[in-house]
C-alpha positions in Angstrom: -25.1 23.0 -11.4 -24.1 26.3 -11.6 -21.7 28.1 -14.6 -20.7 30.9 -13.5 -18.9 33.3 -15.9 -19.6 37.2 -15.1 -18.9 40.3 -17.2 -15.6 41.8 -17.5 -14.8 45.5 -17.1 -10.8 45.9 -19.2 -9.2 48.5 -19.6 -8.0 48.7 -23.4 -5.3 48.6 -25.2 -4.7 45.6 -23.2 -2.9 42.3 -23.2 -5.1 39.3 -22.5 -2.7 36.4 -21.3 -4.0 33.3 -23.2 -3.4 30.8 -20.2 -5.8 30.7 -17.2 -5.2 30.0 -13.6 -6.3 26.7 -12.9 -7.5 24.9 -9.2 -5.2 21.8 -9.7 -5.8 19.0 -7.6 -3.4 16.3 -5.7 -2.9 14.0 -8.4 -3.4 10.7 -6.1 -1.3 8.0 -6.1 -3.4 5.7 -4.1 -3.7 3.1 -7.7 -0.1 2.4 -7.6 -1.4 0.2 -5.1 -3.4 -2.2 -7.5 -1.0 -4.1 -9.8 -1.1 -2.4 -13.2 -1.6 0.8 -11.5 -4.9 0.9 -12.4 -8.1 -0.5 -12.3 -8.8 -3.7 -14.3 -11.8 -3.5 -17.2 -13.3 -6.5 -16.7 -17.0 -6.1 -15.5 -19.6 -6.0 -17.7 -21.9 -2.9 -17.1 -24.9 -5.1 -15.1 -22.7 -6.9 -12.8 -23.8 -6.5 -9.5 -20.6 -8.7 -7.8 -17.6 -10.0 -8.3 -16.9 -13.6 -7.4 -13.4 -15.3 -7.1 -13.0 -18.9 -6.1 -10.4 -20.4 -3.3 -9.1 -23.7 -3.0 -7.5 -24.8 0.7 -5.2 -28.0 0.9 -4.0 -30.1 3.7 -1.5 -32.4 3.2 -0.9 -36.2 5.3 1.2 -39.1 4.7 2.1 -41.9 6.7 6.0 -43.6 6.4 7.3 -46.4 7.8 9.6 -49.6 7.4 6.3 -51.6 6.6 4.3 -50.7 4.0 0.6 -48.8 5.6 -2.7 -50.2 4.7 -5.1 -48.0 6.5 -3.4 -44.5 4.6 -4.4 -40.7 5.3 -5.0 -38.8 2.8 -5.2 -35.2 1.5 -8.5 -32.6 1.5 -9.2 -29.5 -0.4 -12.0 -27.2 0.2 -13.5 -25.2 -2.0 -15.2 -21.6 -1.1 -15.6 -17.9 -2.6 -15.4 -14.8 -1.9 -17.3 -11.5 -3.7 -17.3 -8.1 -3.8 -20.3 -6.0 -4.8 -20.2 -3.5 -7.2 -21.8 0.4 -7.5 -22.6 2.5 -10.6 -21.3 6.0 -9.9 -23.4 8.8 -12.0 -22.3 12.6 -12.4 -24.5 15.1 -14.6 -24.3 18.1 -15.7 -26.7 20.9 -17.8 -26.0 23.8 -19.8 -27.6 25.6 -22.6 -26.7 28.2 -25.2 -26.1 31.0 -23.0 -23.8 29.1 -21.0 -22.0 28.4 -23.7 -21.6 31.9 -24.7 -20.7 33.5 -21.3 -18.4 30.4 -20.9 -16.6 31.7 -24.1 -16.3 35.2 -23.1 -13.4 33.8 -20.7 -11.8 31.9 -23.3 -12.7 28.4 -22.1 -15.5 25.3 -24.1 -18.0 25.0 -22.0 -18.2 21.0 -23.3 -14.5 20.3 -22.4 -14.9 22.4 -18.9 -17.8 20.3 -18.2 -16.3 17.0 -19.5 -13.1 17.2 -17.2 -15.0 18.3 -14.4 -17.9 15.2 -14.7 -14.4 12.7 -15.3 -12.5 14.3 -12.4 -15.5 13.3 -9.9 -15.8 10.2 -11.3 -11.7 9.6 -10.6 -11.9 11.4 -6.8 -14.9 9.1 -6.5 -12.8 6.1 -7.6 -9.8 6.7 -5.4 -12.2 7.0 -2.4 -13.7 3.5 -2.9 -10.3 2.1 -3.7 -8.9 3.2 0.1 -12.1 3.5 2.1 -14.7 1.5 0.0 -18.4 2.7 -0.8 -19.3 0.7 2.4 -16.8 0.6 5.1 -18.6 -1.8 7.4 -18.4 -4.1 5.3 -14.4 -4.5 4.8 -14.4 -2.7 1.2 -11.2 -0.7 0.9 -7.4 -0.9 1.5 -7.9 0.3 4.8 -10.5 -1.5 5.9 -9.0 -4.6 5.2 -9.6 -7.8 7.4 -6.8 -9.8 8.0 -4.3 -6.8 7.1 -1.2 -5.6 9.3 -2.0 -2.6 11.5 1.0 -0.9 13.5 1.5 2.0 15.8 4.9 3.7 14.8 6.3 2.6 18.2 8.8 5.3 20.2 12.2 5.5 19.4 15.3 4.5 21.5 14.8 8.3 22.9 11.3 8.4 23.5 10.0 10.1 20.4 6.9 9.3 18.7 6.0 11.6 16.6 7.4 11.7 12.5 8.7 15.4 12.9 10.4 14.0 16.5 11.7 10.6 15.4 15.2 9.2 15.4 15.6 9.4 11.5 18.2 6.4 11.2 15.5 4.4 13.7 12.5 5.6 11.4 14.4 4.0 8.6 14.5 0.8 10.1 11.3 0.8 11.4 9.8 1.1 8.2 12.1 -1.5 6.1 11.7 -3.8 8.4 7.8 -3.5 7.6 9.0 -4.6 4.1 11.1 -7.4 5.0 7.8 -8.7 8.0 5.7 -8.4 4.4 7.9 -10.3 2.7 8.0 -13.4 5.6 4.2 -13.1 5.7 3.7 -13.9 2.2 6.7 -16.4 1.7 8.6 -13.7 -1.0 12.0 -13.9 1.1 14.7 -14.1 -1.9 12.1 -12.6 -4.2 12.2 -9.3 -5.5 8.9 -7.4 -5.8 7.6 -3.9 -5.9 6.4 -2.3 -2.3 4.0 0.7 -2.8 4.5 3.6 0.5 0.8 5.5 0.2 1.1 8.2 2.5 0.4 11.9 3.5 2.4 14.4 1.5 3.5 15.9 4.9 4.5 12.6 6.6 6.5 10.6 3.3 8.0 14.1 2.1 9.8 14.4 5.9 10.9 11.2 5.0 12.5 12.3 1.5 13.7 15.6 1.6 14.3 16.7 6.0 15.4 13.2 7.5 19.0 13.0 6.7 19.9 9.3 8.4 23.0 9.9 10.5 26.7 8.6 9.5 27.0 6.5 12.4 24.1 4.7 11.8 24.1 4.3 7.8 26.6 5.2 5.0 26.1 4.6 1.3 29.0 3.3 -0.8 31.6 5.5 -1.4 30.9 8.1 1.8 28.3 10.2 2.7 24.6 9.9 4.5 21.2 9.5 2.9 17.6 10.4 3.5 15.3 8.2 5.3 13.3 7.5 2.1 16.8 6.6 0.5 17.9 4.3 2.9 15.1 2.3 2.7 15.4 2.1 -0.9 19.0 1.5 -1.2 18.4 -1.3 1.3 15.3 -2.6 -1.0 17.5 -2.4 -4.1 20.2 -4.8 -2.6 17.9 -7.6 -2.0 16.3 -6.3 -6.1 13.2 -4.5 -4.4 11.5 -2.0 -6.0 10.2 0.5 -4.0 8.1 3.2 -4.7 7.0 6.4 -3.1 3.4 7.9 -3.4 0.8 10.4 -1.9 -2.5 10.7 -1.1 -3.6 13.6 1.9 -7.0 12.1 2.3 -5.2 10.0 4.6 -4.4 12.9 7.6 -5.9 11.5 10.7 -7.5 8.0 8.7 -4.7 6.3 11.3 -5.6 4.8 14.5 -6.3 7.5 17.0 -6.7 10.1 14.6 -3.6 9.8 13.5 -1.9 9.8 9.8 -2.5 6.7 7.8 0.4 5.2 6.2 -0.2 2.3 3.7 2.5 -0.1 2.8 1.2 -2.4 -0.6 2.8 -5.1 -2.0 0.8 -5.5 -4.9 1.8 -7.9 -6.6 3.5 -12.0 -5.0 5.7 -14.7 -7.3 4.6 -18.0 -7.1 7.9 -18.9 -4.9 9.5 -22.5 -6.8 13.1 -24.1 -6.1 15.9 -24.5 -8.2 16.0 -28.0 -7.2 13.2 -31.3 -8.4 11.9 -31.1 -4.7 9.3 -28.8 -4.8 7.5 -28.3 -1.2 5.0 -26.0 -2.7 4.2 -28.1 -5.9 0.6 -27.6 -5.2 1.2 -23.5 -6.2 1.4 -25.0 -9.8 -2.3 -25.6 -10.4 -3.4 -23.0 -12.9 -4.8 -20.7 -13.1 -3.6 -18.7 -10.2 -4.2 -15.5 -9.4 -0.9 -13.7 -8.4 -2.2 -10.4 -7.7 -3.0 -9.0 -3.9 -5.0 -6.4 -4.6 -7.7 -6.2 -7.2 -10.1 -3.2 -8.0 -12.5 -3.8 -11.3 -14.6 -1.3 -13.5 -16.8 -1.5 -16.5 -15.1 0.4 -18.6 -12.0 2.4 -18.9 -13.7 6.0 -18.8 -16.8 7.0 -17.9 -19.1 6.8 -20.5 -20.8 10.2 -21.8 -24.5 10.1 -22.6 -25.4 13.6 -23.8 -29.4 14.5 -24.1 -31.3 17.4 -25.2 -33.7 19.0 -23.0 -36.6 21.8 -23.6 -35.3 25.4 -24.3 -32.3 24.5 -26.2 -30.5 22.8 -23.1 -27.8 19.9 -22.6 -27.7 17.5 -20.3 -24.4 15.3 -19.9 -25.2 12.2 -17.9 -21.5 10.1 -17.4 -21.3 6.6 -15.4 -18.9 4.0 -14.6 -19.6 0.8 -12.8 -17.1 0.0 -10.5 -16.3 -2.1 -7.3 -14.7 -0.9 -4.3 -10.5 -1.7 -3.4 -10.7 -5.3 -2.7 -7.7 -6.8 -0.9 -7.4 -10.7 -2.0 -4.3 -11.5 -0.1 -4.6 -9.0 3.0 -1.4 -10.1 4.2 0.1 -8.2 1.9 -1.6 -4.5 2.8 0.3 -3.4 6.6 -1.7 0.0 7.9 0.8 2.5 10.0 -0.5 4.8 11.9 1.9 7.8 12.5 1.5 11.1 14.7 2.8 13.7 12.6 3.3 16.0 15.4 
């Protein structure tokens, strides 16, 4: 691991400008997909897998003008599902002449090294949460079994690319994504929160260079919106929350090489009538588990085991168990693949 901080040739008198250029990074927003927006802290730092149980029901009744004696009856079935976990590790060394050239440019050579260990750690994280550590084996958002996957389909002329396509059409295309989520998962009536985890280049043409067209959409009181804001107005009428995040890792993660766009409803509502007839009275049984999508660590930061070595050096080990995105409810996770251009 290398520090490199060379000499300096100044001119003087000179003015040094306290602030340094920094290499910042896409701040992801792939764990607005999780429910809290974050990982949970729930494992303990051994665990090897996460288990969570799953009960089935079928229902059967007979009815008749006679009373039945011979009378069906209902069956559950029990079974589980698990998730393994993986202890991700990032070191690093320096010693007391690192420290001093470090110094020379005005920077701590312990904080430089501890953001740098945590920000692996967190790239590390957000790669597990989309693609899992094991892709084979269905870890990760996109590798979900049992999720949606679409093709953005062509447009009334023929377009099918995001730079090319029918703004007003694009729109629709993609609330009615939302409203086929909310059929699949029975939330119709419900208002819930719908995560769009996407390319900065395919959800910002959405936001700031499709304007939707007057004929084909007008917000209250005159005047046209973008496609991002029709979609949200539209959301916000039936009490939708809708929210807007990026993530460039998925360029070409789509089907056919093309750009991955993830649409996450994180979070369902255990759906109940106003009335005393209650079709899906069996939903009551606690404790259920509401969430969709479910990602767990060992702790909330990395830990930080520091360790002297011969000749006056450091060495900064930092770990965090983890486990990979985990989709529980897949139905709730729809994959679109769109060609940018």
């Amino acid at each position: 691991m290398a520090n490199i901080a060379p000499s300096m040739v100044l001119v003087h008198p000179n003015f040094m400008e306290p602030g340094i250029i920094m290499p910042y990074s896409q701040a992801s927003g792939a764990f607005e997909t999780l429910p809290s927006g974050a990982p949970e802290v729930k494992l303990g730092g051994e665990d090897l897998y996460v288990y969570v149980r799953r009960v089935d029901l079928r229902t059967r009744a007979a009815a008749g003008q006679a009373a039945y004696n011979l009378l069906p009856s209902i069956a559950t079935a029990f079974t589980y599902i698990s998730t393994p976990t993986y202890l991700l590790r990032v070191r690093g060394e320096y010693d007391h002449h690192d420290t001093a050239a470090v110094g020379e440019w005005g920077q701590s050579i312990v904080e430089l090294q501890r953001l740098g260990m945590f920000q692996a750690h967190f790239q590390l994280l957000r790669t597990a949460l989309l693609y899992g550590m094991n892709p084979a084996n269905g870890e990760g958002l996109l590798n979900a079994a049992g999720a949606s996957t679409i093709n953005l389909p062509a447009d009334t002329n023929g377009n099918t690319t995001v730079v090319t396509y029918d703004n007003g059409q694009m729109a629709f295309f993609l609330i009615g994504q939302v409203s086929a989520m909310k059929t699949r998962t029975n939330q119709l009536g419900i208002g819930r929160k719908f995560v769009f985890l996407g390319p900065q280049r395919v959800l910002g043409t959405f936001e700031y260079q499709d304007i939707v067209q007057l004929t084909q959409w007008q917000r209250v009181g005159g005047g046209t919106q973008s496609t991002a804001g029709v979609v949200k107005a539209i959301a916000e009428d039936n009490d939708d929350e809708v929210i807007w995040v990026y993530d460039d890792t998925l360029i070409g993660k789509g089907a056919g090489g093309n750009d991955a766009v993830l649409l996450v409803m994180p979070e369902i509502e255990n759906p109940q009538p106003d009335g005393t007839i209650n079709t899906n009275i069996f939903g009551n049984l606690a404790p259920g588990i509401l969430e969709t999508t479910k990602m767990y660590l060992d702790m909330a930061a990395p830990r930080e085991i520091p360790t002297p070595l011969a000749g006056g050096a450091i060495d900064t080990l930092t770990e965090i168990r983890s486990t990979s995105g985990w989709p529980l409810r897949p139905e709730a996770v729809t994959i679109m693949s769109m060609q940018y251009q």
